[in-house]
Short mmCIF file of the C-alpha atoms (twelve columns), coordinates in Angstrom:
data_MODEL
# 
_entry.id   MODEL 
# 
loop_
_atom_site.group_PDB 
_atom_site.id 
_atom_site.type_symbol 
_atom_site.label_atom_id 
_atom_site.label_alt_id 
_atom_site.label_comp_id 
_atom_site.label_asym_id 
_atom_site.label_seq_id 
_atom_site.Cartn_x 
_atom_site.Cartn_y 
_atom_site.Cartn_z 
_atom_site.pdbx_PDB_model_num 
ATOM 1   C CA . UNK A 1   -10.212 38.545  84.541  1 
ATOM 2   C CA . UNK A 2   -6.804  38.920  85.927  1 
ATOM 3   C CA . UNK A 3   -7.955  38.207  89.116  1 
ATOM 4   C CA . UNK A 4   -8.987  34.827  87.813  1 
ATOM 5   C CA . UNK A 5   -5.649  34.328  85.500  1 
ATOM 6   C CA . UNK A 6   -3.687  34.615  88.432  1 
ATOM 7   C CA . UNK A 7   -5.800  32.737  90.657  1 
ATOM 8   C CA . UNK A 8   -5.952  30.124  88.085  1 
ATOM 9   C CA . UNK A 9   -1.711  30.216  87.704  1 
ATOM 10  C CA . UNK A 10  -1.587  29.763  91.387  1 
ATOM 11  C CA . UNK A 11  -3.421  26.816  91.537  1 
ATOM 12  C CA . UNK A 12  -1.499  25.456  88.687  1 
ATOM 13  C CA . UNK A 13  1.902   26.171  91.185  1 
ATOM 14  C CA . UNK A 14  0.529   25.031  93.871  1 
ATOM 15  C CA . UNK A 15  -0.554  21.299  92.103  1 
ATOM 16  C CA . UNK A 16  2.884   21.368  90.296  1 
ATOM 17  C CA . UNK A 17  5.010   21.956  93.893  1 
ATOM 18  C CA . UNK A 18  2.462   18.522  95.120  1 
ATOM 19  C CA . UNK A 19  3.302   16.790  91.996  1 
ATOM 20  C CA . UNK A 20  7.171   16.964  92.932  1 
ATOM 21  C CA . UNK A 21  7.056   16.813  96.065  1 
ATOM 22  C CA . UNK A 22  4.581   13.476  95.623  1 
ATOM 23  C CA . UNK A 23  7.948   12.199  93.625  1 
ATOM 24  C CA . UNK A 24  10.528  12.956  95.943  1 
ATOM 25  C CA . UNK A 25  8.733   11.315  98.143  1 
ATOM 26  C CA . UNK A 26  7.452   8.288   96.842  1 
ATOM 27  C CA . UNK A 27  9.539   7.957   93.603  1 
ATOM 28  C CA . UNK A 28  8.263   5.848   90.678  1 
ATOM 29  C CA . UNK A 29  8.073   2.627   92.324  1 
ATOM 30  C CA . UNK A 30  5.952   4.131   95.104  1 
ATOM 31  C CA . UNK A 31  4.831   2.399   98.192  1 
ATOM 32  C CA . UNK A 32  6.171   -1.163  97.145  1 
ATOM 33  C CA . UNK A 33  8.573   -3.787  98.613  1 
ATOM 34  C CA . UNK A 34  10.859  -3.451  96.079  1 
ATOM 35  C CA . UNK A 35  10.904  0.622   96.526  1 
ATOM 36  C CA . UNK A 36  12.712  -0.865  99.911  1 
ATOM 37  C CA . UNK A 37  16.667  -0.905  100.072 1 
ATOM 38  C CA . UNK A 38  18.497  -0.682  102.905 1 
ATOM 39  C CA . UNK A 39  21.694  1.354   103.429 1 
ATOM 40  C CA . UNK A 40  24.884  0.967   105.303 1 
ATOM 41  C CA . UNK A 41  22.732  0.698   108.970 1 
ATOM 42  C CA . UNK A 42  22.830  -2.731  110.665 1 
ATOM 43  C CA . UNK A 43  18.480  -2.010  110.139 1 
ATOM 44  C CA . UNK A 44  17.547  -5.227  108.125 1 
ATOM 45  C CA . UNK A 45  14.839  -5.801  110.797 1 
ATOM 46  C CA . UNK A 46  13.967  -2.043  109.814 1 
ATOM 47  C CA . UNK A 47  13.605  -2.096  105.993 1 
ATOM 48  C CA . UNK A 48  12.485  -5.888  105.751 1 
ATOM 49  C CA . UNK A 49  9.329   -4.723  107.999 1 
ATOM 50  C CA . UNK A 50  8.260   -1.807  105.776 1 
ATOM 51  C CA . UNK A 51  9.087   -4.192  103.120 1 
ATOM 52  C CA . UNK A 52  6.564   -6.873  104.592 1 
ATOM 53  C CA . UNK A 53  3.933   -3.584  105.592 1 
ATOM 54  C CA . UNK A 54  4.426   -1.908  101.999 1 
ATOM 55  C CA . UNK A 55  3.575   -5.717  100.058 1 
ATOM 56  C CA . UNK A 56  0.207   -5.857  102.325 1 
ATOM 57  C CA . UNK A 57  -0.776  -2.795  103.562 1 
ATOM 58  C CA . UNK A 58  1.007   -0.045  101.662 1 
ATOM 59  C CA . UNK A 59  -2.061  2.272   102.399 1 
ATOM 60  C CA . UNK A 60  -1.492  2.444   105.938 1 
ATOM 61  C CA . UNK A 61  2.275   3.257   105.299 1 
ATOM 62  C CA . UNK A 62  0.592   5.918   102.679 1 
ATOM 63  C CA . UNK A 63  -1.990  7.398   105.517 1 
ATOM 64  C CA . UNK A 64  1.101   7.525   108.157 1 
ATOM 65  C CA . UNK A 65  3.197   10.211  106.242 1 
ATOM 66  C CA . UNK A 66  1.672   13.762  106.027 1 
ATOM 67  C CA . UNK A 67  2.875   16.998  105.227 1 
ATOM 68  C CA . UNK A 68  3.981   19.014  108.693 1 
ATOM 69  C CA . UNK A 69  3.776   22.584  107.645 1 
ATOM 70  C CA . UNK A 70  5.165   24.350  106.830 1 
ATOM 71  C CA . UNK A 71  8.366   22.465  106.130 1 
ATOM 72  C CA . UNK A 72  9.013   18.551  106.627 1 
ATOM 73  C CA . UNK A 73  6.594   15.613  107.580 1 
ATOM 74  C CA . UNK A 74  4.602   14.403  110.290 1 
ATOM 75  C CA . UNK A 75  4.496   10.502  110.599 1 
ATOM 76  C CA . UNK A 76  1.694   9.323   113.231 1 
ATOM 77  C CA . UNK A 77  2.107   5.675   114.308 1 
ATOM 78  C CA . UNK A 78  -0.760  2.811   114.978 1 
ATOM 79  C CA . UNK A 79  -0.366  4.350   118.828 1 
ATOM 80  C CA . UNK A 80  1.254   6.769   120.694 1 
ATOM 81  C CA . UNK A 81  2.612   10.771  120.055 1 
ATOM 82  C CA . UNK A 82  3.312   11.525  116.100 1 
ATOM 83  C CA . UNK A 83  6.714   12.212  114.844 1 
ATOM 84  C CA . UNK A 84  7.928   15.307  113.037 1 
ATOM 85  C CA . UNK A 85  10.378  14.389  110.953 1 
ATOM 86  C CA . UNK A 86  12.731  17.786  109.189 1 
ATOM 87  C CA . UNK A 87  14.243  18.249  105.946 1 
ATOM 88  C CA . UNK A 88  17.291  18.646  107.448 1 
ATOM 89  C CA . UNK A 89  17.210  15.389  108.882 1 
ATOM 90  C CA . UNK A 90  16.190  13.601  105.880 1 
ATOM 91  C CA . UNK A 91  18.988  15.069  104.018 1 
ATOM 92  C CA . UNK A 92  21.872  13.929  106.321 1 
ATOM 93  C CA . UNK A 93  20.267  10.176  106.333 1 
ATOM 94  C CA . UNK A 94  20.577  10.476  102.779 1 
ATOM 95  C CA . UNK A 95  24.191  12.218  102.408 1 
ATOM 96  C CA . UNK A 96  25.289  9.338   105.192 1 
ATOM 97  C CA . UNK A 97  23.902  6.629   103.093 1 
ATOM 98  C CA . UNK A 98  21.346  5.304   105.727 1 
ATOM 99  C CA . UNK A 99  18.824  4.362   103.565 1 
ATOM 100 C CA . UNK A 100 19.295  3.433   99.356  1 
ATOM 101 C CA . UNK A 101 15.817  3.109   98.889  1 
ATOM 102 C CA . UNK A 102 13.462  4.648   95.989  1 
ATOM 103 C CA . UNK A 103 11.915  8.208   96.858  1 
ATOM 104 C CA . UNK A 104 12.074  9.908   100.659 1 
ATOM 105 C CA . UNK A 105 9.485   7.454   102.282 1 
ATOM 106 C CA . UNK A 106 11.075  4.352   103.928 1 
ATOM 107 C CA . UNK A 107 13.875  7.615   104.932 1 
ATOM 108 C CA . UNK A 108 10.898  9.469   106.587 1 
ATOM 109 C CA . UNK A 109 9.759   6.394   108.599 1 
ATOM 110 C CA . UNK A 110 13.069  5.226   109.472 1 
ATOM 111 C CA . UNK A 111 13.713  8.142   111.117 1 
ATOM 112 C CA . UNK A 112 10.491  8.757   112.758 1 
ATOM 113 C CA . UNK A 113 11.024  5.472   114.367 1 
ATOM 114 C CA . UNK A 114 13.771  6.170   115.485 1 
ATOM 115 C CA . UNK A 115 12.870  8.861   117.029 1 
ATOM 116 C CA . UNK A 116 9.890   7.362   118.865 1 
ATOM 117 C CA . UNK A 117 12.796  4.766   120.225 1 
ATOM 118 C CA . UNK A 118 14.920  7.314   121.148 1 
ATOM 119 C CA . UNK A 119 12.151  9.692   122.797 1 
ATOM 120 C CA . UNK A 120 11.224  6.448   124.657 1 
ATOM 121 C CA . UNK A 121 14.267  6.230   125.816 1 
ATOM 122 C CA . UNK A 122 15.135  9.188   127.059 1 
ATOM 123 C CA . UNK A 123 11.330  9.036   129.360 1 
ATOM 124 C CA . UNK A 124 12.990  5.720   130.562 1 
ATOM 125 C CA . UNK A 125 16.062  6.900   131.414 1 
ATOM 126 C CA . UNK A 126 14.404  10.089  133.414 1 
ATOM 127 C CA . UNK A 127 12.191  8.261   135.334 1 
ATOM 128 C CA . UNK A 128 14.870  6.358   136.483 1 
ATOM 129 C CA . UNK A 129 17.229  8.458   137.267 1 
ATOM 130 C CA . UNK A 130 18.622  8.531   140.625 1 
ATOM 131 C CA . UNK A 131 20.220  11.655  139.932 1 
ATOM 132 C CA . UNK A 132 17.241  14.004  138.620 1 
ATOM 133 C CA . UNK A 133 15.446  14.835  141.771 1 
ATOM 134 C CA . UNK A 134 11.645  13.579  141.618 1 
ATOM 135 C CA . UNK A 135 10.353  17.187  141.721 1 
ATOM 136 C CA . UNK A 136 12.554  17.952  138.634 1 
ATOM 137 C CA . UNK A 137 11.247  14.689  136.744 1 
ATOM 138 C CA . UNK A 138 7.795   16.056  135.507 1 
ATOM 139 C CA . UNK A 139 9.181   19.583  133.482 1 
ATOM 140 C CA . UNK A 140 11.940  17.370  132.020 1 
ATOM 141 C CA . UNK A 141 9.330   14.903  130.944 1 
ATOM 142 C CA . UNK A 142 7.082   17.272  129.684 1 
ATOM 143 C CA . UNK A 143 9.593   19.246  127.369 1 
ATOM 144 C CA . UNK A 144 10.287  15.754  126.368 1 
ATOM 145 C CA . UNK A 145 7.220   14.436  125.368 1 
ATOM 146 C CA . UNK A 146 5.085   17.870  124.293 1 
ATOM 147 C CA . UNK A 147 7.825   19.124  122.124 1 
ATOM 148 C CA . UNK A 148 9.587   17.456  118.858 1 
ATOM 149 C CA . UNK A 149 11.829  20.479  118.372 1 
ATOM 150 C CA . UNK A 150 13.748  19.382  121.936 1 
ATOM 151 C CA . UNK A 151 13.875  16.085  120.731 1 
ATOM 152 C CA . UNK A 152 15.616  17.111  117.338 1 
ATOM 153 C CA . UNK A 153 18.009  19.622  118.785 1 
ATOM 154 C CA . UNK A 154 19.007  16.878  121.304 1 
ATOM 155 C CA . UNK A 155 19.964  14.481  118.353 1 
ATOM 156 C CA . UNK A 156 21.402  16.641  116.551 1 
ATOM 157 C CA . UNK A 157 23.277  17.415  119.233 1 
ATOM 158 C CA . UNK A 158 24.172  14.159  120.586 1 
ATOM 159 C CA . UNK A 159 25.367  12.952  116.987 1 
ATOM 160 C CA . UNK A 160 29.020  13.983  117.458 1 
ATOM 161 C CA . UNK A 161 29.504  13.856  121.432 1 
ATOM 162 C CA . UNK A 162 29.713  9.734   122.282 1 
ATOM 163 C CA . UNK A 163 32.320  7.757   121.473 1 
ATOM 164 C CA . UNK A 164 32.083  3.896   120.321 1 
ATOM 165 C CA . UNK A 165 33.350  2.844   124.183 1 
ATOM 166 C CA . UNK A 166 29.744  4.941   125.484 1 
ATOM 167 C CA . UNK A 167 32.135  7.520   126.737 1 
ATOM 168 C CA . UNK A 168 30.157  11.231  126.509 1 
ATOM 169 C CA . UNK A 169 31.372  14.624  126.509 1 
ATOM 170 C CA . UNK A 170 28.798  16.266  128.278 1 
ATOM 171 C CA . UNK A 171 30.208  20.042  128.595 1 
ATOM 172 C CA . UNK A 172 30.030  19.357  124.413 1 
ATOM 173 C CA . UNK A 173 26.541  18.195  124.763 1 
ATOM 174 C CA . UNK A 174 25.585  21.207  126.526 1 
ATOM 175 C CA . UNK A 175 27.141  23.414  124.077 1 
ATOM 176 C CA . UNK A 176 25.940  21.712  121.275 1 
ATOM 177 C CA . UNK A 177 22.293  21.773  122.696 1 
ATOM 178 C CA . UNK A 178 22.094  25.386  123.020 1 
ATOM 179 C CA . UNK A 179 23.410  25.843  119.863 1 
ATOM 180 C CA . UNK A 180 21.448  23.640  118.077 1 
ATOM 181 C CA . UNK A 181 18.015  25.025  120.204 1 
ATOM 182 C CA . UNK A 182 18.947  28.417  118.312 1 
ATOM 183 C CA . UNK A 183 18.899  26.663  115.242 1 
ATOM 184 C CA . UNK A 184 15.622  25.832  115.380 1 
ATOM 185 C CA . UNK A 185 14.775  29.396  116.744 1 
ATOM 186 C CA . UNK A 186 13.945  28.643  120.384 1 
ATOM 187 C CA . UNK A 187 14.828  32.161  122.043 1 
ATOM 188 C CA . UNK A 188 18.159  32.857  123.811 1 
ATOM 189 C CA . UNK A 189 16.441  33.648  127.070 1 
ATOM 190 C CA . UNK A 190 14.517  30.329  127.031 1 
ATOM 191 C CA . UNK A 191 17.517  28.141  125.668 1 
ATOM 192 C CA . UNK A 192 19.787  29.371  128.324 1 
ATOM 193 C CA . UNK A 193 17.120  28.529  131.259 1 
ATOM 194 C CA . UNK A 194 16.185  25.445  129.441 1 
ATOM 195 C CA . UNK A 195 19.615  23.766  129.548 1 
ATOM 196 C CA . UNK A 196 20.983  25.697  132.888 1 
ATOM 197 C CA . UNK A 197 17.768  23.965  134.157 1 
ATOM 198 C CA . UNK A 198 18.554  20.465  132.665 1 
ATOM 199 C CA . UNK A 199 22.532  20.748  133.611 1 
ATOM 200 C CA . UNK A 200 21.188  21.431  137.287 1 
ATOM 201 C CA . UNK A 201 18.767  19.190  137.804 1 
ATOM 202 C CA . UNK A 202 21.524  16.289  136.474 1 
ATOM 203 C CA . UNK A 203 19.969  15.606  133.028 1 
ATOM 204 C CA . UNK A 204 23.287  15.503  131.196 1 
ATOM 205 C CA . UNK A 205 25.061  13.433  133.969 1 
ATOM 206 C CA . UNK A 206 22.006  10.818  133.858 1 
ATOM 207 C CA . UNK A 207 22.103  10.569  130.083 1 
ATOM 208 C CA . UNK A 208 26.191  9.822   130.368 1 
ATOM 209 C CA . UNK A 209 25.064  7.064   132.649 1 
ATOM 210 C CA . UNK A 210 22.765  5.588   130.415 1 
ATOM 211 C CA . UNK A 211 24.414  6.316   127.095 1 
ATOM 212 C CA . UNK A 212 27.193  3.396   129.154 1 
ATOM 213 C CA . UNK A 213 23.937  1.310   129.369 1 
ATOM 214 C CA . UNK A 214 21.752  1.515   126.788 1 
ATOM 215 C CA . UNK A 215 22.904  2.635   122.873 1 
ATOM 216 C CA . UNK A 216 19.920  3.430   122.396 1 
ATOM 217 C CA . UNK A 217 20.118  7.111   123.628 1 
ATOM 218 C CA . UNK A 218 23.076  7.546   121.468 1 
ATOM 219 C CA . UNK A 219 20.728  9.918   119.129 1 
ATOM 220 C CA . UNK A 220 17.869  8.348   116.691 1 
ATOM 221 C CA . UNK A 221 19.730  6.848   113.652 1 
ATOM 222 C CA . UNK A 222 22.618  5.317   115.530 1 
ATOM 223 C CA . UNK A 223 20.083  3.805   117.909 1 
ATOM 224 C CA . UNK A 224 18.045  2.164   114.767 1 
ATOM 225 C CA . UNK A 225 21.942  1.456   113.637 1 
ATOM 226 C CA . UNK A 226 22.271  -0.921  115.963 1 
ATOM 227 C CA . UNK A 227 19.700  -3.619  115.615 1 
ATOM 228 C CA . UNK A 228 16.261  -4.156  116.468 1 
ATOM 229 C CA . UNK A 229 13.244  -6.294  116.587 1 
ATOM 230 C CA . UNK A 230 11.023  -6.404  113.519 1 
ATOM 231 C CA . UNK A 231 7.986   -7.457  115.946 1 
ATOM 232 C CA . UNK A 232 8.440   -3.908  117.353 1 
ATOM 233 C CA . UNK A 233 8.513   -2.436  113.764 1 
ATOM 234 C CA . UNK A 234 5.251   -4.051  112.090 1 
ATOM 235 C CA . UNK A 235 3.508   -3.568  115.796 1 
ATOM 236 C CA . UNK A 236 4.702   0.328   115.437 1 
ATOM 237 C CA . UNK A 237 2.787   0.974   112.393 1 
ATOM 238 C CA . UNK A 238 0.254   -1.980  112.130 1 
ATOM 239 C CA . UNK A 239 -1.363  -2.245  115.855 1 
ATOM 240 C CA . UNK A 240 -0.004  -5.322  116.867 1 
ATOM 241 C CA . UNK A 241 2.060   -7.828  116.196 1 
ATOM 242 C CA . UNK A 242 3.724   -11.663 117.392 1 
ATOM 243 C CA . UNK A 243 6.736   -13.512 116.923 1 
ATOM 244 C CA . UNK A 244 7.241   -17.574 117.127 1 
ATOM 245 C CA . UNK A 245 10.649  -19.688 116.352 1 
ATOM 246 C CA . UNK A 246 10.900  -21.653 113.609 1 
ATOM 247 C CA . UNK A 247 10.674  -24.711 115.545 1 
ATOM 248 C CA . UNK A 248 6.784   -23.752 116.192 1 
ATOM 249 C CA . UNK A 249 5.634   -25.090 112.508 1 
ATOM 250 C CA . UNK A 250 2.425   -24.977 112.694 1 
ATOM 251 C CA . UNK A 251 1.994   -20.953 113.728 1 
ATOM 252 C CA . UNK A 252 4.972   -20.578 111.157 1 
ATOM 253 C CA . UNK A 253 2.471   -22.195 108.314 1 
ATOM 254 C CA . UNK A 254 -0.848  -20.292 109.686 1 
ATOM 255 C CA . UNK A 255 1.091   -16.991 108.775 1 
ATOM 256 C CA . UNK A 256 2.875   -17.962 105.558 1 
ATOM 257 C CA . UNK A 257 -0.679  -18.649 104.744 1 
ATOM 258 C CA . UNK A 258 -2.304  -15.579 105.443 1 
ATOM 259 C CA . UNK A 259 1.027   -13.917 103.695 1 
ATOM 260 C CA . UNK A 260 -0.107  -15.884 100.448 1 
ATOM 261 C CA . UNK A 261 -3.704  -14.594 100.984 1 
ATOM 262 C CA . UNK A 262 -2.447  -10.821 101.859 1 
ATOM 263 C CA . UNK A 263 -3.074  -10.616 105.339 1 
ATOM 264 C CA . UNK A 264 -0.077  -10.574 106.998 1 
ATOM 265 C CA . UNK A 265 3.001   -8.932  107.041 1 
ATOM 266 C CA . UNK A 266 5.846   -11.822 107.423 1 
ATOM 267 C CA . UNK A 267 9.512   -11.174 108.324 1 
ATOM 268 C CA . UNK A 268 11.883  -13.926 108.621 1 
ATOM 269 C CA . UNK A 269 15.459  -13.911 110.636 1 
ATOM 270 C CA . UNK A 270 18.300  -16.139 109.939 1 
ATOM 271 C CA . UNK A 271 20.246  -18.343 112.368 1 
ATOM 272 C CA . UNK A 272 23.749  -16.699 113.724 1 
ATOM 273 C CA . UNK A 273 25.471  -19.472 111.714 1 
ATOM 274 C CA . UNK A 274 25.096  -21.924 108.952 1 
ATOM 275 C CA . UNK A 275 26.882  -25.562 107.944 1 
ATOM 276 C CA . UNK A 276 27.049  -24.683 104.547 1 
ATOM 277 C CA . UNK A 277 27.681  -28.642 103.775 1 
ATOM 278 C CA . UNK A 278 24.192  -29.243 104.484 1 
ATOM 279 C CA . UNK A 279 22.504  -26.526 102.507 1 
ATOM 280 C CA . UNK A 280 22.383  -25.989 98.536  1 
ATOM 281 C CA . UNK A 281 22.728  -22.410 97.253  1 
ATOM 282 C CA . UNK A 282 23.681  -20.249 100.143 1 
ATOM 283 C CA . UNK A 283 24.691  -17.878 98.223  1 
ATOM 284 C CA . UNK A 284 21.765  -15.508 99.531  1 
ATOM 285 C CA . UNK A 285 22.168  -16.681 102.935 1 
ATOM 286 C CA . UNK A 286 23.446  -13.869 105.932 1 
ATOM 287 C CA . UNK A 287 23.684  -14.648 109.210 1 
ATOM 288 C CA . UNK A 288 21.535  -12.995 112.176 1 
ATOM 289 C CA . UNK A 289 19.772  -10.998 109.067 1 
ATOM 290 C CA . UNK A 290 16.288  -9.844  108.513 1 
ATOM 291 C CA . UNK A 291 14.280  -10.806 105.405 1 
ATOM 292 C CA . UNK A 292 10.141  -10.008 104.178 1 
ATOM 293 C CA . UNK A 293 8.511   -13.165 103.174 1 
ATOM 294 C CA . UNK A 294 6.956   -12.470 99.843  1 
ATOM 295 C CA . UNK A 295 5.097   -15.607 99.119  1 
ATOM 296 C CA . UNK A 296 4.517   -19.386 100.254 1 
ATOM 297 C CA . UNK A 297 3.712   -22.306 98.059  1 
ATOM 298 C CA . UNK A 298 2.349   -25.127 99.877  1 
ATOM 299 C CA . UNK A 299 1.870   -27.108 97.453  1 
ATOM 300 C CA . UNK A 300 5.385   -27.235 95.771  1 
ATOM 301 C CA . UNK A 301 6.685   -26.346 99.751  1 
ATOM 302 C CA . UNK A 302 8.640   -23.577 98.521  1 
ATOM 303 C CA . UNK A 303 8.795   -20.072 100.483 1 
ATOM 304 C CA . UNK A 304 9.507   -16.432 98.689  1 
ATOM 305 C CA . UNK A 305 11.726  -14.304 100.754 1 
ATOM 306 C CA . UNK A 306 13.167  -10.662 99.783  1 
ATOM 307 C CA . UNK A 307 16.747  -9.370  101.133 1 
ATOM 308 C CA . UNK A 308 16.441  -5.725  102.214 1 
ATOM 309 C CA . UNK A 309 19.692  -5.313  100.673 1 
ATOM 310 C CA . UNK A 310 17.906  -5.118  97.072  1 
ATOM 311 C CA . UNK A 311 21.202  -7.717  96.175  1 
ATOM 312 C CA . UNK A 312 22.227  -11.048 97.115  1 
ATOM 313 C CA . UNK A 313 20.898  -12.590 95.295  1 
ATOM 314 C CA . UNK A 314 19.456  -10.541 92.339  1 
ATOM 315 C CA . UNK A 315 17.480  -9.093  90.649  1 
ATOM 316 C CA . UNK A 316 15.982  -7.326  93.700  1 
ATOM 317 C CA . UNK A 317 16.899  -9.657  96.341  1 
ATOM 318 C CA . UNK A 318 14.172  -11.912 95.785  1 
ATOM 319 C CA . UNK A 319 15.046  -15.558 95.973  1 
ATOM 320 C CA . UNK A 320 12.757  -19.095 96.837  1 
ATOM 321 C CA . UNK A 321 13.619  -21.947 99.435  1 
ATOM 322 C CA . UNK A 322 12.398  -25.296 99.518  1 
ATOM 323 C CA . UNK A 323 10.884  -25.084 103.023 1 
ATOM 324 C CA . UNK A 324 12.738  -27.840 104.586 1 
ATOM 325 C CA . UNK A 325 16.147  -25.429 104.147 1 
ATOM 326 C CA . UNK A 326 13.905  -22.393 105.473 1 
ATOM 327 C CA . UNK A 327 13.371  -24.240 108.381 1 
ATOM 328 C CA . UNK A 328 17.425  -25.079 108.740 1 
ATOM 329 C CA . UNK A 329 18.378  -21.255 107.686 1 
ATOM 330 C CA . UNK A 330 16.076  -19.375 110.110 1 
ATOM 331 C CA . UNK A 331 15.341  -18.925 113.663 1 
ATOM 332 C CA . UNK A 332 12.154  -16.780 114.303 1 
ATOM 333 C CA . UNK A 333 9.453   -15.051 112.367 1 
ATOM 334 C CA . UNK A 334 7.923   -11.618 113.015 1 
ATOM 335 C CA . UNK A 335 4.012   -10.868 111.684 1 
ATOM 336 C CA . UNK A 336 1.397   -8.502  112.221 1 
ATOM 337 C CA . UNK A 337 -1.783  -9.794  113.799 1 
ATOM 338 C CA . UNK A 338 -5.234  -10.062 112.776 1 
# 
């Protein structure tokens, strides 16, 4: 009988721990577009995609976060190598203010993505190096791609090395990678061969290079910092996806419809400027600025956008546009494909 009694109080832990961490995650608004705020990041593109994924497909988002024991999440992606994605990680997106949004979810994904950018990246960078000798190319490539934890201890590392002119310490790099690859319990013997092997083979003097070239490479949340393309978002998570300019009305009204019917996932990005003159109520309006497209009314002509903001205007960001200022306010659309 005791047996059972604990056995029984276990069980009763073990759903209770699920419970809250189920609400941490997902918070009460769960899986929603309005769950979806962005934070001080330029990564409208970013949180208006999830928006657009979590009004039509908000399983998939569901199904792409899973528990990566024993600590932290593993977020796998429509293609390509999952992400692990660390506590410790969440917790300084969240103390930095990189994402306001309800529960730990859109903060998981965010920086999963940007990891799979900056892990991208760096493979980019290697192969074309001209300073990493060819023979040297396939090890570095395969710590890169068959381990997260080098990928973590290099942006954790990275994080406090490059300066806003793409200057790079790299003697700080070095020392912050080996310290950081203790952190995460890789042994001293193996640290110390792993980045005497990387510092020889010109690894740190080929990221300087690029970190000049490509911001990218600057570590995973200032790379999603500094703009994206929503079409690379919603094809990240839901297959495949297009983008058309405004211009091109009559793909522009096939997808507003499918929005309508829930089959797509719509964003919307504004022109770089405005004549305010010629358009009533731009109060909501932001230049060069991401926003989901909630709904479209063709009969009334009137299109349903949200601000990833959660603001401007309120409540929630959501706002409606007779289509014929749409067309005048935005350049391009983003959407998944059938």
């Amino acid at each position: 009988m005791l047996k059972a009694a604990i056995g029984l109080l276990l069980t009763l832990f073990s759903a209770a721990c699920m419970a809250k961490s189920a609400h941490l995650l997902y918070g009460p608004q769960g899986v929603s577009p309005g769950a979806v705020k962005q934070g001080v990041l330029g990564s409208c593109y970013f949180h208006a995609s999830i928006a657009a994924i979590a009004m039509t497909k908000p399983e998939t988002l569901r199904n792409d976060i899973r528990h990566n024991f024993p600590v932290g999440y593993k977020v796998h992606f429509a293609s390509g190598p999952g992400e692990a994605v660390y506590p410790d990680d969440i917790k300084y997106g969240r103390a930095h203010g990189f994402d306001d949004s309800d529960g730990d979810w859109v903060l998981v994904l965010m920086r999963a993505y940007a990891q799979r950018e900056v892990r991208e990246s760096l493979v980019d960078s290697i192969q074309r190096s001209r300073t990493i000798p060819a023979i040297a190319k396939p090890l570095a490539l395969k710590w890169l791609n068959e381990t997260d934890l080098m990928l973590v201890a290099y942006d954790r590392a990275i994080r406090a090395v490059v300066q806003q002119n793409g200057s790079m310490d790299q003697e700080l790099l070095k020392s912050n990678l080996a310290g950081e690859l203790l952190k995460i319990r890789v042994p001293g013997s193996e640290m110390r061969m792993l980045v005497g092997f990387l510092d020889e083979k010109g690894f740190f003097a080929a990221i300087a290079e690029t970190v000049q070239k490509n911001g990218e490479v600057f570590g995973a949340y200032k790379s999603i910092g500094q703009g994206g393309i929503a079409e690379r978002v919603i094809g990240a998570f839901m297959g495949s996806a297009g983008a058309a300019d405004v211009s091109n009305r009559q793909v522009m009204l096939n997808e507003f419809r499918r929005v309508r019917g829930g089959g797509a996932a719509v964003v919307a990005s504004t022109v770089g400027s405005i004549n305010r003159e010629n358009v009533v109520g731009t109060n909501w309006f932001v230049a060069s600025h991401a926003y989901t497209v909630m709904n479209y009314d063709e009969n009334a002509g009137v299109v349903t956008l949200r601000n990833p903001w959660g603001t401007r205007p309120g409540p929630d960001g959501i706002f409606s546009l007779p289509f014929g200022e749409f067309e005048e306010s935005f350049d391009y659309i983003s959407y998944s494909q059938r």
